[in-house]
C-alpha positions in Angstrom: -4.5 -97.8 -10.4 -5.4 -97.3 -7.1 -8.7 -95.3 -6.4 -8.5 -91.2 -5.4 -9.4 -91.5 -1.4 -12.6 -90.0 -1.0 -14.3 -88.3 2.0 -15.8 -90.5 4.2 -17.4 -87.8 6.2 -14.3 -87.4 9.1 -13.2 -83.9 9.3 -9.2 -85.9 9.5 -10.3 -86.7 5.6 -10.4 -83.5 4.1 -6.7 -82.3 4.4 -5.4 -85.3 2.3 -7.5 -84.6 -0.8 -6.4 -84.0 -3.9 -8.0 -81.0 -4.3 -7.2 -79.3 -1.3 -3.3 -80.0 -1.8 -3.6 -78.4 -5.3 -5.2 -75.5 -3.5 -3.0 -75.2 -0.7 0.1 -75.6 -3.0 -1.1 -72.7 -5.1 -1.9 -70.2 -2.0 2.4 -70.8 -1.4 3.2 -69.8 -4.9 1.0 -66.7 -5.1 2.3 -65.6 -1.2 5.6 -66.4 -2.3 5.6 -64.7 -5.5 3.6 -61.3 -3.7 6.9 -61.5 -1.3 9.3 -61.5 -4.3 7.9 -58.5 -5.9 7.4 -56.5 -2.9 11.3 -57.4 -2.3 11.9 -56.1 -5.5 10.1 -53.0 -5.7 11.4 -51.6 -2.2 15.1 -52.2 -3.4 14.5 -50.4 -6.6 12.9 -47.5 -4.9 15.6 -47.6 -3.0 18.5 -47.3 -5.7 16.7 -46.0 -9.1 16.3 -42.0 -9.4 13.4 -41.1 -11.4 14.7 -39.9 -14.7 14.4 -36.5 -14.2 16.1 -34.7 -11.6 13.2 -32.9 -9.9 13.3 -29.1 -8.3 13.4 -30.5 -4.7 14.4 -34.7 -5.3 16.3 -35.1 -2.4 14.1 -33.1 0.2 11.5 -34.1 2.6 8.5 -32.4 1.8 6.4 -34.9 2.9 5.5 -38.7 4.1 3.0 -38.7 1.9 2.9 -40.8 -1.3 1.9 -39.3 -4.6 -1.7 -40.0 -4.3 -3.0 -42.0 -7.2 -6.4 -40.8 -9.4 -8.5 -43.3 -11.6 -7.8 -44.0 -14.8 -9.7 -42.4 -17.7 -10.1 -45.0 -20.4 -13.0 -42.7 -22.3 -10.6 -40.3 -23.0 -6.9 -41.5 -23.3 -5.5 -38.3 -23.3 -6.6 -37.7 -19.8 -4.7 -41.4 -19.1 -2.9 -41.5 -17.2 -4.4 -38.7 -14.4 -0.9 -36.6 -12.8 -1.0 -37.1 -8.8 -2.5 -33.9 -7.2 -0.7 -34.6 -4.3 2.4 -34.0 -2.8 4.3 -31.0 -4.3 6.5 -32.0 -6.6 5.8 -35.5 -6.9 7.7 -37.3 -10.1 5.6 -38.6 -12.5 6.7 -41.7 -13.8 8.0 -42.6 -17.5 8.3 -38.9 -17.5 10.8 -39.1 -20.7 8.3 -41.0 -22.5 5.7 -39.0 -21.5 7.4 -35.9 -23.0 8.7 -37.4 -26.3 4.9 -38.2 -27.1 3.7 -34.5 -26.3 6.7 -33.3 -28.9 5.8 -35.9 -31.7 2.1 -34.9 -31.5 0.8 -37.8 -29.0 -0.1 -35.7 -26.1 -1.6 -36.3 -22.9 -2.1 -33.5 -19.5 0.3 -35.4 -17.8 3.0 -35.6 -20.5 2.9 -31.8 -20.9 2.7 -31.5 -17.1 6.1 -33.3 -16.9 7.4 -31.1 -20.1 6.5 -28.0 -18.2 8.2 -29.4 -14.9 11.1 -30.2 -16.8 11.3 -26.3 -18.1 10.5 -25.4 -14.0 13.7 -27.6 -12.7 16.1 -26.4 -15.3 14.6 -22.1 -14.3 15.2 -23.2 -10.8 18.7 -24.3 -11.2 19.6 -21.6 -13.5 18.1 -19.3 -10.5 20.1 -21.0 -8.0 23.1 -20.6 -9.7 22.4 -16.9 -10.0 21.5 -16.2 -6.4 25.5 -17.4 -5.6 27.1 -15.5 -8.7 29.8 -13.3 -7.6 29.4 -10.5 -8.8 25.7 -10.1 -8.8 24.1 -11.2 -11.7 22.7 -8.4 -14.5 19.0 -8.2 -14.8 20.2 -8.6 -18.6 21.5 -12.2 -17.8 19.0 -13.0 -16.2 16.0 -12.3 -19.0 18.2 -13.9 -21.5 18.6 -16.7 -19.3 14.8 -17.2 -19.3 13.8 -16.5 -22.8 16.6 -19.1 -23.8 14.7 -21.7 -21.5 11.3 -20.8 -22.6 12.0 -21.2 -26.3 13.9 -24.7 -25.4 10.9 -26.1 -23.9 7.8 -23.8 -24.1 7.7 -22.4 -27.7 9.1 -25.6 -29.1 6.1 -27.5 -27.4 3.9 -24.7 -28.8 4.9 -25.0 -32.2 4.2 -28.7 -32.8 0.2 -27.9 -31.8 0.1 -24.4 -33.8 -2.9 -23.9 -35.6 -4.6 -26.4 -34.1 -6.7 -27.9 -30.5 -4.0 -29.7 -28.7 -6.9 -32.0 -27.5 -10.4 -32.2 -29.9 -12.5 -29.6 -27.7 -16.1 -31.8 -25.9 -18.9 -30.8 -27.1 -20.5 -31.5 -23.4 -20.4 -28.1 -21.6 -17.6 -28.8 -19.8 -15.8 -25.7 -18.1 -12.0 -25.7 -17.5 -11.0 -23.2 -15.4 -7.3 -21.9 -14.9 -5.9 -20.3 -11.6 -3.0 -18.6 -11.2 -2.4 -18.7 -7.6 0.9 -16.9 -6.1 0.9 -17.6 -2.3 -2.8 -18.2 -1.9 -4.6 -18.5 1.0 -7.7 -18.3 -0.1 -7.3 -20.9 -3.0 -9.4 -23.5 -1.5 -11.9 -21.4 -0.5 -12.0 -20.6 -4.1 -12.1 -24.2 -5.1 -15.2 -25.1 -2.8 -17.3 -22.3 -3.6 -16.7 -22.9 -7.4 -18.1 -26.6 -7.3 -20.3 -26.0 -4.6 -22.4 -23.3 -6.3 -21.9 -24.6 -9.8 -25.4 -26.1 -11.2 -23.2 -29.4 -13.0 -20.0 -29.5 -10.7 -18.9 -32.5 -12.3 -18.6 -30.8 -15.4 -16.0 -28.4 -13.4 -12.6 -28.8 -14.2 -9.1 -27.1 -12.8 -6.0 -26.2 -13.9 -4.3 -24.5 -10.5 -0.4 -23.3 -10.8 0.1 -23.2 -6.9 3.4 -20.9 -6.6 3.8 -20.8 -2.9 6.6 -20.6 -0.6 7.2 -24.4 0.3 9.9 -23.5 3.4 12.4 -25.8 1.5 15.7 -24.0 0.4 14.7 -21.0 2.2 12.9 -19.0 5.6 9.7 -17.8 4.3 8.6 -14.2 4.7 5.5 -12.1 4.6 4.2 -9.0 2.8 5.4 -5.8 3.4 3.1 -5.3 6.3 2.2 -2.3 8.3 2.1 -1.8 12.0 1.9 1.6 12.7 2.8 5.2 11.9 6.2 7.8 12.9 5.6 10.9 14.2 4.4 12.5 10.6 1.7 10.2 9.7 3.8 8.1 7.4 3.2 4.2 8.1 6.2 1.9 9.6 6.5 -1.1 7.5 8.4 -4.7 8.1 8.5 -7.8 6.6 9.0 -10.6 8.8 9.6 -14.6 8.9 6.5 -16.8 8.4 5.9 -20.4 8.2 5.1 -22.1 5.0 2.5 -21.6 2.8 -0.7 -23.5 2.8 -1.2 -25.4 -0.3 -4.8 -24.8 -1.0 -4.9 -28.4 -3.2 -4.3 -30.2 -0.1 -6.9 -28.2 2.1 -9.4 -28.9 -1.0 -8.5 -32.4 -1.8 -8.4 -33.6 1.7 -11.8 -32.3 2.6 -14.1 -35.4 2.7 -17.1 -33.0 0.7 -14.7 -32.1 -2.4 -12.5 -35.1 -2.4 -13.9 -36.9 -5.1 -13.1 -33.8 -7.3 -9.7 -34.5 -6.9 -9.7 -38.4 -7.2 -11.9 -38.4 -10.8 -9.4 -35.6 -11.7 -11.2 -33.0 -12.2 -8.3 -30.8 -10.5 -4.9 -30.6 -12.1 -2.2 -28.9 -9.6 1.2 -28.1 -11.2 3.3 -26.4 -8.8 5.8 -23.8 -8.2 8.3 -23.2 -6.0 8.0 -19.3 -5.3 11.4 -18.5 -6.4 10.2 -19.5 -10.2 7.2 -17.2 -9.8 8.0 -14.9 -12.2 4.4 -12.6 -12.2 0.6 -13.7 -13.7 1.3 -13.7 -17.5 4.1 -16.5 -17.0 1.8 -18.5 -14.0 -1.4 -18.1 -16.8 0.4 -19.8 -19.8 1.5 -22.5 -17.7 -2.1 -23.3 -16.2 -3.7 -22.7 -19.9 -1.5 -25.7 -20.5 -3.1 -27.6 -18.2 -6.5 -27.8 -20.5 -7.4 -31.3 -21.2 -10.1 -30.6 -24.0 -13.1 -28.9 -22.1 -16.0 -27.1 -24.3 -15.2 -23.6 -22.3 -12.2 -21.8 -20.9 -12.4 -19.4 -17.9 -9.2 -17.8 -16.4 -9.7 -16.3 -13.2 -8.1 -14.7 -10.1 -7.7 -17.5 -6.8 -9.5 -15.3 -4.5 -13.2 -15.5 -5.4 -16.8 -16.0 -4.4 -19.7 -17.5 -6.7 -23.2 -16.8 -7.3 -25.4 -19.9 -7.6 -25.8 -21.9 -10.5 -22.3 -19.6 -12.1 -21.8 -22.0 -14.6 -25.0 -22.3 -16.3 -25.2 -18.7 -16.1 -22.1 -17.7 -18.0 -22.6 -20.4 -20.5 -25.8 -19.3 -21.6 -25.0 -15.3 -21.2 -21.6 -16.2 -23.7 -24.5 -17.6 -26.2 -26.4 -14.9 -26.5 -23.7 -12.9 -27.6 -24.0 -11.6 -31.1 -20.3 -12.9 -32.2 -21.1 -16.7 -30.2 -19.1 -18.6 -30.4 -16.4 -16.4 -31.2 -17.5 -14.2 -28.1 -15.7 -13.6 -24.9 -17.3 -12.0 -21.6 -15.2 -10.2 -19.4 -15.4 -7.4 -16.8 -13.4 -6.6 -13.6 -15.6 -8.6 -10.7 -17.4 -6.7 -7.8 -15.3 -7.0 -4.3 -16.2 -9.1 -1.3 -19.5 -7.9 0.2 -21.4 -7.2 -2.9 -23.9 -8.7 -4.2 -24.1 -11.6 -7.2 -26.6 -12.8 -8.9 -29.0 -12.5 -11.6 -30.4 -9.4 -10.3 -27.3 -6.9 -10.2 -26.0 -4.6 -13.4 -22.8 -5.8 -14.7 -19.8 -3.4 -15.2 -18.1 -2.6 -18.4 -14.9 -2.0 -19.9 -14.9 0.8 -21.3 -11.8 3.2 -20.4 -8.2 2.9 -20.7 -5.6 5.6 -19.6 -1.4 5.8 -20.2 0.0 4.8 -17.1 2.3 7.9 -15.9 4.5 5.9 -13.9 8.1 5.0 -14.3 7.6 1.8 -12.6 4.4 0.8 -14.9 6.8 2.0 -17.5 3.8 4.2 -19.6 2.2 1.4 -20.5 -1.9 1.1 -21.3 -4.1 0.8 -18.5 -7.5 -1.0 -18.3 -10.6 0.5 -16.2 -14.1 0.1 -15.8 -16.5 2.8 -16.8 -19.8 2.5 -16.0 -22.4 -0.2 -15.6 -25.7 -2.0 -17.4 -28.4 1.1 -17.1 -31.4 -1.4 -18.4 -30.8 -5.1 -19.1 -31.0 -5.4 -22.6 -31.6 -9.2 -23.8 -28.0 -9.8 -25.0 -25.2 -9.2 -23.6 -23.1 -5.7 -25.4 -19.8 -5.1 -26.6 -16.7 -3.6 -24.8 -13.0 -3.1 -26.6 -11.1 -4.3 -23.5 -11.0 -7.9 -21.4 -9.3 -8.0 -18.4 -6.8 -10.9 -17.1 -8.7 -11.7 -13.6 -11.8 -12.8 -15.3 -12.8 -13.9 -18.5 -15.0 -16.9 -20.0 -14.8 -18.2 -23.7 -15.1 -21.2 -25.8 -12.0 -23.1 -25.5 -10.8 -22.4 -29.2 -9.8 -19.0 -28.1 -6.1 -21.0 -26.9 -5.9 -21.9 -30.4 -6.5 -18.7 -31.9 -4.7 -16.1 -29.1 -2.8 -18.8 -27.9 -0.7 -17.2 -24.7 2.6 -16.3 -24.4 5.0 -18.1 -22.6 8.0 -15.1 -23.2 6.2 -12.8 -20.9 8.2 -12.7 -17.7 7.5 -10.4 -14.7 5.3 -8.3 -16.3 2.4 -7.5 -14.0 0.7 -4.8 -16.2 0.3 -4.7 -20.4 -1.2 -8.4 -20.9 -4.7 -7.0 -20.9 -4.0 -4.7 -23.5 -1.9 -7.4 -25.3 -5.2 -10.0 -25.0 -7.4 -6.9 -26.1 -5.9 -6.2 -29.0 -5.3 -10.5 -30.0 -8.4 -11.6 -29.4 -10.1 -8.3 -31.6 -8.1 -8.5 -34.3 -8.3 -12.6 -34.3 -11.9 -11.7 -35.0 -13.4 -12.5 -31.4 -15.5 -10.2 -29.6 -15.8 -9.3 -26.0 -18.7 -8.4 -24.2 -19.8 -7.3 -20.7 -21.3 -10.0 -18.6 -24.8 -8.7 -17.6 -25.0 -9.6 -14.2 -22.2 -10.1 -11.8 -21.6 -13.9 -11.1 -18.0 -13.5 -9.4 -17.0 -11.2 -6.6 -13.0 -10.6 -6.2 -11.2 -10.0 -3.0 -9.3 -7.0 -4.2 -6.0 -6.2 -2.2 -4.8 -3.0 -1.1 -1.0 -3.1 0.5 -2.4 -2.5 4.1 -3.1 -6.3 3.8 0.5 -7.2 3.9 0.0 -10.0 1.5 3.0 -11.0 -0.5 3.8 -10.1 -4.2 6.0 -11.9 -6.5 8.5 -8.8 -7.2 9.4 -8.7 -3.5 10.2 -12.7 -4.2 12.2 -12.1 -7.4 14.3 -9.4 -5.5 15.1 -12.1 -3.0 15.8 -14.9 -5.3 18.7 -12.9 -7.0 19.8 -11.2 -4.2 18.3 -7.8 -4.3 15.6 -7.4 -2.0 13.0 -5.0 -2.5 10.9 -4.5 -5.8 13.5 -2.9 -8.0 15.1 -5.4 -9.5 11.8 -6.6 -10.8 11.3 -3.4 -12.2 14.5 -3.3 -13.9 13.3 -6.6 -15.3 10.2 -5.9 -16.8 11.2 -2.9 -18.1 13.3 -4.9 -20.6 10.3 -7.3 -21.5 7.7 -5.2 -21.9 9.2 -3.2 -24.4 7.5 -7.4 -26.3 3.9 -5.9 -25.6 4.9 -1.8 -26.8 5.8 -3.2 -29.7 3.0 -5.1 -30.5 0.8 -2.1 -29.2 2.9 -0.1 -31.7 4.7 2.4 -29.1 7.1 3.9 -31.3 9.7 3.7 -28.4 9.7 -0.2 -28.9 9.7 -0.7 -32.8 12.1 -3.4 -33.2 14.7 -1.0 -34.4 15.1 0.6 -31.8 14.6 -2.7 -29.3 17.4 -4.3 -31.3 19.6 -0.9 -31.0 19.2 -1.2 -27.3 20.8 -4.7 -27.2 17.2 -6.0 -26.6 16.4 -7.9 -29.5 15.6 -11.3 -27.7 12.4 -10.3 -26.4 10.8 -10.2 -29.9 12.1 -13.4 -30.4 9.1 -15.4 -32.0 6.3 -12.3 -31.9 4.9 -13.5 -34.9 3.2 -16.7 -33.6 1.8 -14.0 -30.1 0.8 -11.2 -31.6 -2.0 -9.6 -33.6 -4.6 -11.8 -35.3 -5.2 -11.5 -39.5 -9.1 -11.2 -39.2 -9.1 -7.6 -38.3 -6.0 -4.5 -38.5 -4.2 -2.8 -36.3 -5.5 0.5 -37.0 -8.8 -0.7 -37.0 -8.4 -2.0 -33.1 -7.2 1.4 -32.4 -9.8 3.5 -33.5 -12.6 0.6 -32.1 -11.0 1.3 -28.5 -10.4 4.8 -29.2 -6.4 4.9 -28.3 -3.6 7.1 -30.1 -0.4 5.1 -29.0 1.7 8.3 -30.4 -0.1 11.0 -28.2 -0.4 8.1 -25.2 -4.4 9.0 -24.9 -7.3 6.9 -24.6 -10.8 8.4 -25.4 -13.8 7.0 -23.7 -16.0 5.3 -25.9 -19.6 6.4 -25.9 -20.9 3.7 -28.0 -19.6 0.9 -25.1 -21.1 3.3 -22.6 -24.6 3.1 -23.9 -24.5 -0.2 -25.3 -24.7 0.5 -28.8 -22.7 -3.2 -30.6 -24.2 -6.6 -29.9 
């Protein structure tokens, strides 16, 4: 056998080693086989439609790529991370994904893709409805929902009853959920959270972004307006507008908070605005977002944040009495006031029969009077309200929320008052104020969802929301115990769907229903509330 040729130290040597032809050989086969599968991959995208047929598949909403977030091998339900960007984007094996949620195996972005799935069969339903000749009945329209919701939402519910869907970290972790219907202040919101939060990796979000995307339809504003008639009375339009702003993308594309978005710490399911169907509906879907954090805050999308929020509230919700069974809740200060450790907190301590036809006599929530002295514990108050309230994350498990709630905008703080108390939680005031709220009059010309329900079936104007919610809200009268929506008389009126599965949202067993009642001093049969001394002057820890 002849010798392998050697180098001999000429550079016209090397190319004829052995070596280097292995080498060289290999770099072909590993360039040829990257080609092959780049081939491959471009023609499948090209002919295979994701399994689901998403909301808004075939439009253009954007030449950006569904942005991809490390994985999370320390805790495999977090594995894989949902992209965060674009709206809408599919999320691959989302079949799998969902089968696992429903046989107990779950993961946030298997019961994202559940709750998209129940999102593009509502939009398709709504679609349909918006064409129907003659217009469609607001009773075809509720049924149409609460036949959807139980399908997907209180089917997924009952597989985790009783139970954590995730174990619940012991690390002081804080999830927060945002319900944010044509926000523009969202990531505004976002920044100041993990800006002025003392552990912002510990910050979490679960955002339901229900904005007007300009896709099927011309946006529109608020009912804005822009001057006055001869008698003083103000001349109102509402007008064409571009699309929304998605506050995720302003957030997640800014170089400071970008990193929040990549380890994903934010979780963005989103809603086209013709599915936003009022802030019960948008707050189950964002509790579903939860991945297993220690504590649970739900929250308006139009805040500001006192320093070091997040510390503070975790500590104040210890020194409750009732800890960890404790809630703290009270209606923020607006814009301009100040937060901090060294302002008086308000309390919840009034509730009034709403008069009005519209509100349909339903139980009102108000604040009645503030922290005189700061006592060293935080003090009890019989009402929470739905903008703003911070718990240990077992309070989904016990008042786990409703997902057959549809465009109600007033009753669910009632409905979470009287769950949570007789589910043997207590809520207390917040001492200090550590959140301010931007609180909206109409001059602002904003948009609210019952003027986009009206347009989405063809009936523009608030009314048809009404009509709406004055079928679904007989669900929270009759858990209140108004004798107008006992189920007899629900049933009588043809509405009997709406109680459909009550059992597993209503009252908790630790405490009655009379007991509740005479704690926040309501008679449901007279429609009064009396004002309660004892949360006045701070009398329960």
């Amino acid at each position: 056998m002849g010798k392998r040729k050697t180098s001999t130290g000429n550079n016209n040597d090397l190319p004829f080693t052995l070596e280097f032809r292995v080498l060289f050989c290999l770099l072909l086969f590993a360039l040829a086989l990257e080609f092959s599968l780049l081939f491959y991959h471009e023609v499948d995208d090209i002919g295979t439609a994701p399994s689901t047929q998403n909301r808004f598949d075939a439009m253009e909403l954007s030449p950006q790529q569904a942005i991809p977030v490390e994985s999370n091998k320390g805790n495999p339900h977090l594995d894989p991370l949902p992209p965060y960007l674009p709206p809408f984007a599919p999320i691959p094996n989302d079949d799998a994904l969902i089968s696992d949620v429903l046989a107990g195996k779950p993961t946030v972005t298997g019961i994202m893709a559940l709750l998209n799935r129940f999102l593009d069969e509502l939009h398709a339903v709504n679609i349909a409805f918006k064409n129907k000749k003659p217009l469609v009945t607001e009773k075809e329209v509720v049924d149409a929902f609460l036949d959807l919701a139980k399908k997907h939402l209180v089917e997924f519910d009952a597989v985790y009853r009783g139970g954590p869907i995730f174990d619940v970290r012991e690390d002081d972790s804080i999830f927060m959920s945002l319900a944010a219907y044509r926000e523009h202040l969202l990531a505004a919101t976002l920044r100041q959270a993990f800006s002025h939060a003392a552990n912002p990796d510990r910050i979490f979000i679960g955002a339901v972004v229900q904005n007007c995307f300009g896709i099927e339809s011309t946006c529109r504003t608020g009912v804005q307006v822009v001057g006055k008639d001869s008698n003083g009375r103000p001349i109102t339009k509402v007008s064409d507008a571009p699309p929304d702003v998605n506050g995720i993308d302003e957030f997640c594309n800014d170089q400071d908070y970008s990193k929040y978005c990549e380890s994903g710490q934010v979780r963005a399911l989103y809603v086209n605005e013709t599915e936003s169907v009022g802030p019960a509906a948008a707050r189950y879907l964002a509790s579903k977002l939860w991945g297993g954090e220690t504590y649970f805050v739900q929250s308006d999308s139009h805040l500001e944040f006192a320093q070091n929020w997040d510390v503070l509230y975790t500590k104040e919700v210890q020194l409750a009495k009732n800890y960890p069974k404790a809630i703290l809740s009270a209606y923020p200060p607006g814009f301009g006031g100040t937060k901090g450790e060294d302002t008086h907190g308000a309390k919840l301590c009034a509730c009034e029969f709403s008069k009005t036809d519209v509100e349909h006599h339903i139980i009102r929530i108000n604040s009645a009077g503030n922290y005189d002295k700061i006592p060293p514990n935080p003090k009890q108050t019989p009402f929470m309200a739905a903008g703003f309230f911070f718990a240990r994350a077992e309070f989904l498990v016990d008042v786990p929320f409703d997902p057959l709630l549809p465009w109600c905008f007033m009753g669910e703080e009632i409905a979470l008052s009287m769950r949570s108390w007789t589910s043997g939680w207590r809520i207390y005031a917040p001492r200090h104020n550590l959140i301010a709220h931007q609180y909206r009059p109409g001059r602002m010309g904003l948009p609210k969802f019952w003027e986009t329900v009206g347009r989405t079936y063809n009936r523009p104007g608030p009314g048809f929301n009404t009509k709406l919610q004055k079928i679904v809200i007989k669900r929270i009268k009759h858990l209140v115990g108004y004798p107008s929506a006992s189920k007899e008389q629900v049933d009588s009126e043809g509405d009997g769907a709406v109680l459909d599965d009550i059992e597993y949202y209503g009252l908790g067993n630790e405490e009655t229903y009379t007991a509740y009642l005479e704690y926040a001093g309501i008679d449901v049969e007279k429609e009064s509330c009396k004002l309660q001394q004892w949360c006045m002057q701070g009398l329960y820890d």
